[in-house]
N, C-alpha and C positions, 0 to 999 in steps of 0.2 A: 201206886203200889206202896203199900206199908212197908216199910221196911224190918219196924222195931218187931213187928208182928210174930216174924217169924226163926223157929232155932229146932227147927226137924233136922236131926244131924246125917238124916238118907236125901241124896240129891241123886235123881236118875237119870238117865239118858239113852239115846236109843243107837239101832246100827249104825256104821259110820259110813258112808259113799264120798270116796272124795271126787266128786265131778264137778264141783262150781266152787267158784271163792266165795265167804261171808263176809258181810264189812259191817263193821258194828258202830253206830256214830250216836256222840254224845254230845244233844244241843242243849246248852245251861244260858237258861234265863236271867238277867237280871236279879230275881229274888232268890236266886238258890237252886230252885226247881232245875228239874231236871227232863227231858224224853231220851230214854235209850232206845234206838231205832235200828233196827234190822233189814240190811238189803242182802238180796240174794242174786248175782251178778254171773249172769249165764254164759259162757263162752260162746257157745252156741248159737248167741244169737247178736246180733249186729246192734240193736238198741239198745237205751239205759238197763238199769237194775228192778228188783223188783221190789216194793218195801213190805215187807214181812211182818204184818203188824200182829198177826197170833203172837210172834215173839216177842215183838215190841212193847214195853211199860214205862211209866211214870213214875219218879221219884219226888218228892214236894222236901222234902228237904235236903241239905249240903251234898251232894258226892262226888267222887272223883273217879273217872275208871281205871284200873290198875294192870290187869290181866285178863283175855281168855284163855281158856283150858278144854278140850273135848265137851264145846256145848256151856261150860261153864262163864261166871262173869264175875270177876274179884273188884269188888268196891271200898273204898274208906269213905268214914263218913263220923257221925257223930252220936251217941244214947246219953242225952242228958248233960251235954258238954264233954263226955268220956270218948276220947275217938278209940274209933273200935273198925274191923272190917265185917265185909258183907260178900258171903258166895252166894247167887243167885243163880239159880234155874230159870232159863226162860221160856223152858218147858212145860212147865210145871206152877211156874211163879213163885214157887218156896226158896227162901231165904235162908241161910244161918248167918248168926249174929257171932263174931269172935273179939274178944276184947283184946287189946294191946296188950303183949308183954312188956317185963321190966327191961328197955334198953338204957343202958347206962351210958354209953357214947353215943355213935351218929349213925343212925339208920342210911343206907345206904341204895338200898334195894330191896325189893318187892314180889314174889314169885308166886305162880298156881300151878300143883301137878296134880293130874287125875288120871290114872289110868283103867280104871274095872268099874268104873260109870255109876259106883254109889256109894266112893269113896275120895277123899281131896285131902290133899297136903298144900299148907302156906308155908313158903321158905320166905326168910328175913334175912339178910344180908347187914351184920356191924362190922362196922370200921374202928380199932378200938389202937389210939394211937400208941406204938411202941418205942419212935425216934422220929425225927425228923422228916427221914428220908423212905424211913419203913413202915408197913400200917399192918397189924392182925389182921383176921377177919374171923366172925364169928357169927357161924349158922342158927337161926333160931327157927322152931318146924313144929309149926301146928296140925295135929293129925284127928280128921273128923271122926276115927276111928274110937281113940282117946279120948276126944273134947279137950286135951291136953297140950300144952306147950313143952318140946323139949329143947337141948342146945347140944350141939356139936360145934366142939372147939379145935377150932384148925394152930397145930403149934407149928405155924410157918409165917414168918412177914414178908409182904411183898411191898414190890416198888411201885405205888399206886397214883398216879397224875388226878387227883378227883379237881374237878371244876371249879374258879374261884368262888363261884356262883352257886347258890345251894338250888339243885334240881327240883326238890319238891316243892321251891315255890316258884320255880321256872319249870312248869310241866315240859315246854317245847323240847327243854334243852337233853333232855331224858328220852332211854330210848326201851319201847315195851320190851317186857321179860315174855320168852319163849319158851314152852315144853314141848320136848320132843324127843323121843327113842328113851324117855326114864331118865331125862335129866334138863333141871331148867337152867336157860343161857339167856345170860345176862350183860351188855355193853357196858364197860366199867372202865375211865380211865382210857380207852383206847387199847384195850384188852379182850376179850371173849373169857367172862368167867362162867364155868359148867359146874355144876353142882349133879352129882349123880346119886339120886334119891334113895333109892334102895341100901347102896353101898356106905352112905353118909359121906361120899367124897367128893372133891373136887380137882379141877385144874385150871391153870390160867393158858389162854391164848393172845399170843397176840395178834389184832387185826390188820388189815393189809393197810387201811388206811393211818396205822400209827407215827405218831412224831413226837418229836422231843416236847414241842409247843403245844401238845396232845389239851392241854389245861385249858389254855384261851380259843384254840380251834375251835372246840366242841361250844363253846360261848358264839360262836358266831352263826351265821344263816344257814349251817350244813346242816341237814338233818338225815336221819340212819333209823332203820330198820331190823329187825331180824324176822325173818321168817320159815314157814317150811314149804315143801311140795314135794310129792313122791319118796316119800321116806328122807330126803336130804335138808339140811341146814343151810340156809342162807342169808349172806348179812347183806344190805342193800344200802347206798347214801349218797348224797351229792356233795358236788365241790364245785370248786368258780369252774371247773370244768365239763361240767357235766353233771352222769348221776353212770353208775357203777355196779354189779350184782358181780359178787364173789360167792361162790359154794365152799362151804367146808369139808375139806375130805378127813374121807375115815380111816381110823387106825386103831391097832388092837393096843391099849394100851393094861400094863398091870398098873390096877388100882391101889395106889396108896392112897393113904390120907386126905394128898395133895402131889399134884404134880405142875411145874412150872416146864411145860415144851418150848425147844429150843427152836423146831423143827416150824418151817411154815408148813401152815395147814389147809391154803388155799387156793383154789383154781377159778379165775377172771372167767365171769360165761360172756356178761356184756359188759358194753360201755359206750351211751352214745352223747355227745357234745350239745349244750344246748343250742345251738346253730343248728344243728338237724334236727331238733326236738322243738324249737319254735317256728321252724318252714313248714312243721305240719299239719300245723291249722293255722288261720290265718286270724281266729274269733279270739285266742287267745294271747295274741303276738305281743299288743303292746304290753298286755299284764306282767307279761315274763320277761318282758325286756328290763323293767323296773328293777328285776332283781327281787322280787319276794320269793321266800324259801319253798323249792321244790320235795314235799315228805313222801318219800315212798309209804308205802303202808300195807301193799303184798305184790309176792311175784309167783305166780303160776307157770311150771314147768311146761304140763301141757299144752299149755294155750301159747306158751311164748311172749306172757306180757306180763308187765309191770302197769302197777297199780299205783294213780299219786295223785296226792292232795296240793290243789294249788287254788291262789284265790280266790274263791268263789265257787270251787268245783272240784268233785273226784274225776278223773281222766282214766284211760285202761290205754298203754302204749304197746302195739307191737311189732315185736324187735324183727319177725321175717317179711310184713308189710309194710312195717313202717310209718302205719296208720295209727291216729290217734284219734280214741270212740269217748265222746264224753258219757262218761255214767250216770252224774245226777247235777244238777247245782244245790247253791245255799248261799245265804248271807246273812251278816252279821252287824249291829251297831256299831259304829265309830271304830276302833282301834282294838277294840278287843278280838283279835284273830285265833285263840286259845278257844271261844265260844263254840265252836264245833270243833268236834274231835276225832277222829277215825282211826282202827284198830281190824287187825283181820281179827274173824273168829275162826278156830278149829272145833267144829264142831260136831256132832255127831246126830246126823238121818235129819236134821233141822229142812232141809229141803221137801222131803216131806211132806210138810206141813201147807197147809193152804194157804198160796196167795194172793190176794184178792186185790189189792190193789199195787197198781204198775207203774215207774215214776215215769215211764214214755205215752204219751196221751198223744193221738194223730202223730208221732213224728216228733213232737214238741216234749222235751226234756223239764219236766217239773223240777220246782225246788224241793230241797227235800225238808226245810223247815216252811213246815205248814203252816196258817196262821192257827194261831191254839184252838180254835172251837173245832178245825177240819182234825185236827189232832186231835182234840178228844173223841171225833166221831169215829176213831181207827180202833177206839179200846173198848169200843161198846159191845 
């Protein structure tokens, strides 16, 4: 897929059915290249996923994936050494090209909202230092409507723990930005920040797994999520003790500017210890004994299960069986564990779409990185 090709500022998309999760996984080669692949993961059915190659394309040069958004897919990348992003349709295969604005501090975060299926907003997230102790922040929101960049400037400093470690060159350590209900949420510092699009406002939350030590914690093996299901907010993560799924409850709040809640905003749905998460397969035991990082990557209300990437494989764990169904494998060269990537999609009517090839064959659980000529025969 061309990337540079394309700057149609109409990106469509169709009805939305939420009955299955999307998983969107990004395997990067060696030289750059890219396959963005599409599984579509049926509750309903006991075996792997399905890989969704109508939607699935190629990128031959640098990218990174940033965000989905209803069906949407927000990339950075590069036009001539100018880093710029990229919303793609993988409906469609139309791309818009947007160049960077002028940040003058430190880019922070990353956001996509779409709500009326032939319109997108990109929020930017700066950090623009005020003291030591206190940091701005300042909104910057690219509108396909406009083709234009504007800013919202929040006059509030908060108390922000950002990572000794700068995230954009530690992808793991970062955790995907979420749109949901008109407003993108963002893991920051050991916070939940909401930016609510319409209004130009935001607020800060803090999350349940916060600490003082919030800086170096977020630097180690834990990894966290946010995602949604059934109209609700949820942040999901692990710890040396497990892995964890908190809902965010709702409240009517008056919109200013900014608001900074005092109030906890969160109700525990699970929590289960990795002692019961490794008795329940027995193919995966020694890998997880090792201590390699457990990523959630969605959690489905309906179905009652969490979604996670672990060495060599996405997994689907459910919390009323207690059963754990693998979904696909993959592997990777040497130490580069970052080479596959995974992200739920929110996407709209993508199910849909025809899919023709299944990663369960007799029973047996295909890899999902294909060797490349099987891959290029998915785009034909």
């Amino acid at each position: 897929m061309d990337m540079e090709r394309g700057n149609s500022r109409t990106i469509s998309a169709t009805t939305f059915h939420d009955i299955a999760v999307d998983l969107v996984c990004q395997y990067q080669f060696e030289n750059g290249s890219s396959q963005v692949l599409f599984m579509d993961v049926d509750n309903n059915q006991k075996n792997g996923a399905f890989l969704n190659h109508a939607l699935s394309f190629s990128v031959e040069s640098f990218v990174q994936t940033l965000a989905s958004c209803n069906g949407l897919i927000l990339l950075s990348g590069y036009v001539t050494d100018q880093p710029c992003y990229y919303v793609v349709n993988p409906l469609t295969k139309e791309s818009t090209t947007i160049p960077h604005p002028c940040i003058q501090e430190t880019l922070i975060r990353v956001g996509l909202a779409s709500d009326d299926y032939n319109q997108f907003k990109i929020v930017l997230v700066e950090a623009k230092s005020t003291s030591k102790l206190m940091t701005g922040l300042e909104f910057h929101v690219f509108s396909s409507e406009t083709s234009e960049w504007s800013t919202v400037k929040v006059n509030h400093s908060v108390n922000l723990n950002l990572p000794p470690l700068p995230e954009f060159e530690f992808k793991e350590l970062s955790t995907q930005p979420l749109y949901s209900n008109g407003s993108v949420h963002w893991e920051i510092g050991g916070k939940l920040l909401v930016f609510h699009v319409k209004e130009n406002s935001c607020e800060l939350i803090e999350l349940p797994d916060f600490s003082k030590d919030w800086p170096w914690q977020s630097t180690m093996m834990y990894r966290r999520c946010l995602c949604k299901s059934s109209g609700c907010v949820y942040y999901c993560y692990t710890d040396l003790d497990g892995f964890h799924i908190w809902e965010l409850l709702k409240e009517n709040y008056d919109l200013g500017l900014f608001r900074d809640s005092g109030k906890f905003r969160w109700k525990l749905v699970h929590t289960v210890t990795h002692e019961i998460f490794t008795s329940t397969c027995d193919e995966f035991h020694d890998t997880l004994l090792e201590w390699e990082p457990l990523t959630p990557i969605a959690y489905t209300k309906q179905a009652q299960t969490i979604y996670l990437q672990i060495p060599g494989a996405v997994v689907g764990y459910d919390f009323v069986t207690e059963d754990l169904r693998l979904i696909c494998r993959y592997s990777y060269p040497d130490m580069n564990f970052n080479c596959c990537s995974f992200l739920c999609s929110t996407s709209f009517g993508t199910h849909n779409v025809p899919r023709e090839r299944d990663l369960v064959t007799d029973g047996e659980i295909m890899e999902l990185n294909l060797p490349v000529k099987d891959i290029e025969l998915l785009f034909l």
